[in-house]
C-alpha angles and dihedrals in degrees: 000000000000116000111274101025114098106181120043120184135183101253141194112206114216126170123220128173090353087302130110125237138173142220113209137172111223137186115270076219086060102055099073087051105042099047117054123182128252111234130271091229103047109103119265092241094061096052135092096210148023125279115273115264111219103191097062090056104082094048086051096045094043091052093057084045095049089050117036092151098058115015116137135204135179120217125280127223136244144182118202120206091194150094094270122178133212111202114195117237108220092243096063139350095226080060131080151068124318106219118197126180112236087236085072117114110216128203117211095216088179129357108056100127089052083057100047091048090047091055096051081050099056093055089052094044109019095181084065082079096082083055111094131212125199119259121181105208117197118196113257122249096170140294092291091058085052098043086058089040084063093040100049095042087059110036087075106038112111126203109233103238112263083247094061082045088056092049105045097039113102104165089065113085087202093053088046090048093044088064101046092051082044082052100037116022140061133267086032108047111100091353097087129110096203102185121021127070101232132030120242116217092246088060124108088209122117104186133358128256085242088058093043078055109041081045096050093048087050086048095056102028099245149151126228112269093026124141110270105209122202094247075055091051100047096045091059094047082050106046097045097050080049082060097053097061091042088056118058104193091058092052096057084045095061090046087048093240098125132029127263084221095056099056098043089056089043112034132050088213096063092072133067100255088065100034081063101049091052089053083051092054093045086047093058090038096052084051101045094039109017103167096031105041097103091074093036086052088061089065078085082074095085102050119111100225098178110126087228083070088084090149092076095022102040105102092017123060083000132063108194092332093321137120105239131177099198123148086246103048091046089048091055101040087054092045083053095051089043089055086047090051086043093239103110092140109254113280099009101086099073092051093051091038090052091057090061121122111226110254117257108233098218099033112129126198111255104202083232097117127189115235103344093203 
């Protein structure tokens, strides 16, 4: 390392927009040390990134720790108010070390919850330090380059839909097993939309595979993550194609005979709040009757799911004539069905029932619907 220079990392040398930048593999050991923090009570204005969110750190750090063999991260972005040096290797000039006095202030412009996670996980697996992560440095030009540096990473990220999470997740038993009830059971097979977050009209598909997910969790009790045994697997295969010869409707979906479309705009039952609350009711059926829940299940023949029906689903599935898959309006629908099984568990049904709007009489379902996953 040349005098002066205290860090000194192998460096790739790019050009965008007229200015230099460098990619760079740096020791998980460094980051902790290279990127400090502003601090919390320094203006926003003042700043070149957001405030640290706590709360997101120890997800982030346990998922580098549960899976050492096959974590992955992209490369986080820096911005170095400093002297900083390039130094050509012989073999190209785009090719070299990035040498940056310690004096050097550097400005995390996108990254700074995978630091901090990096740095939790470090105190937990110290070994994980040797291993390197890519950091794209720019050179500063002040805090208003790096303000539009932040800006400008983020305006055009754009989050992946729950459903394309479910499809591509692989570490989750309930996303395995998601895919495999969207592939082999009705009312699933051939009825799921697997990658976007809404359905179009045009669209066969009769749920999400957000909302297959979110329903068959509900289904099992479980957590996200959690261990999916066989006896698991078999019972949700079980129960939802139960379910399919309960509900008409599905079952005419799965035989073509009916459009998707058309029960979306005219049944609660054809949308994931309700498709949850009915995994919440099985849930409490399988527990409370786990060898003789198949015959209890058939007392749902005789709802009424039509969203005209706004008498039982107003204030339930439907939020002023809306669809609406909010936590509150799944909690209530499946307190409902589980009225209707005779499973409410014993003292909760005056307090849930109590927190019901009274029906509107006139009031007619829109097809406008509030959060479709």
């Amino acid at each position: 390392m040349s005098q002066g220079f205290d860090y000194a990392l192998p460096a790739l040398r790019g050009t965008q927009a007229g200015h230099e930048y460098f990619v760079a593999m740096c020791p998980l050991r460094l980051l902790p040390r290279l990127f400090i923090f502003d601090d919390d009570e320094i203006p926003a204005e003042l700043r070149a990134q957001r405030t640290l969110n706590q709360a997101r750190v120890p997800e982030i750090r346990d998922y580098i720790t549960d899976n050492r063999d096959s974590y992955a991260f992209s490369a986080i972005t820096a911005s170095i108010d400093g002297d900083a040096h390039f130094e050509i290797s012989s073999h190209h000039e785009s090719l070299g070390t990035l040498k940056i006095p310690m004096t050097s202030r550097f400005i995390l412009n996108d990254g700074q919850h995978r630091r901090a996670a990096i740095e939790a996980a470090l105190e937990l697996s110290p070994e994980l330090g040797e291993e390197t992560i890519a950091v794209v440095f720019f050179l500063d030009k002040g805090l208003q380059r790096s303000q539009q540096l932040f800006a400008d990473l983020n305006k055009h990220a754009v989050k992946p839909t729950k459903s394309l999470g479910v499809l591509y997740d692989h570490r989750d038993p309930t996303a395995v097993l998601a895919r495999e009830l969207a592939q082999d059971v009705r009312p699933f097979r051939g009825l799921t939309e697997m990658e976007r977050t809404t359905i179009s009209n045009r669209s066969l598909a009769l749920f999400t595979l957000s909302a297959v997910y979110q329903a068959t969790l509900a289904l099992l009790g479980k957590r996200k993550g959690d261990d999916v045994s066989e006896r698991d697997r078999a019972f949700a295969g079980e129960f939802w194609e139960s379910m399919t010869n309960i509900i008409p409707e599905w079952r005419m979906a799965s035989e073509r005979s009916i459009r998707s479309s058309e029960l979306r705009r005219d049944y609660v039952h054809a949308h994931g709040v309700t498709l949850q609350a009915i995994g919440l009711a099985g849930h409490r059926l399988h527990e409370k009757h786990p060898s003789s829940w198949k015959p209890i299940l058939e007392k749902l023949t005789e709802l009424d799911w039509r969203r005209s029906n706004v008498t039982t689903w107003e204030g339930r599935a439907m939020t002023g004539g809306h669809m609406s898959k909010a936590r509150q309006n799944v909690q209530l629908t499946a307190a409902f069905l589980m009225d209707v099984l005779d499973v409410l568990p014993e003292g909760e049904q005056p307090r849930i029932f109590s927190e019901l709007p009274k029906p509107t009489r006139n009031l007619e379902p829109t097809g406008k619907d509030i959060n479709h996953e």
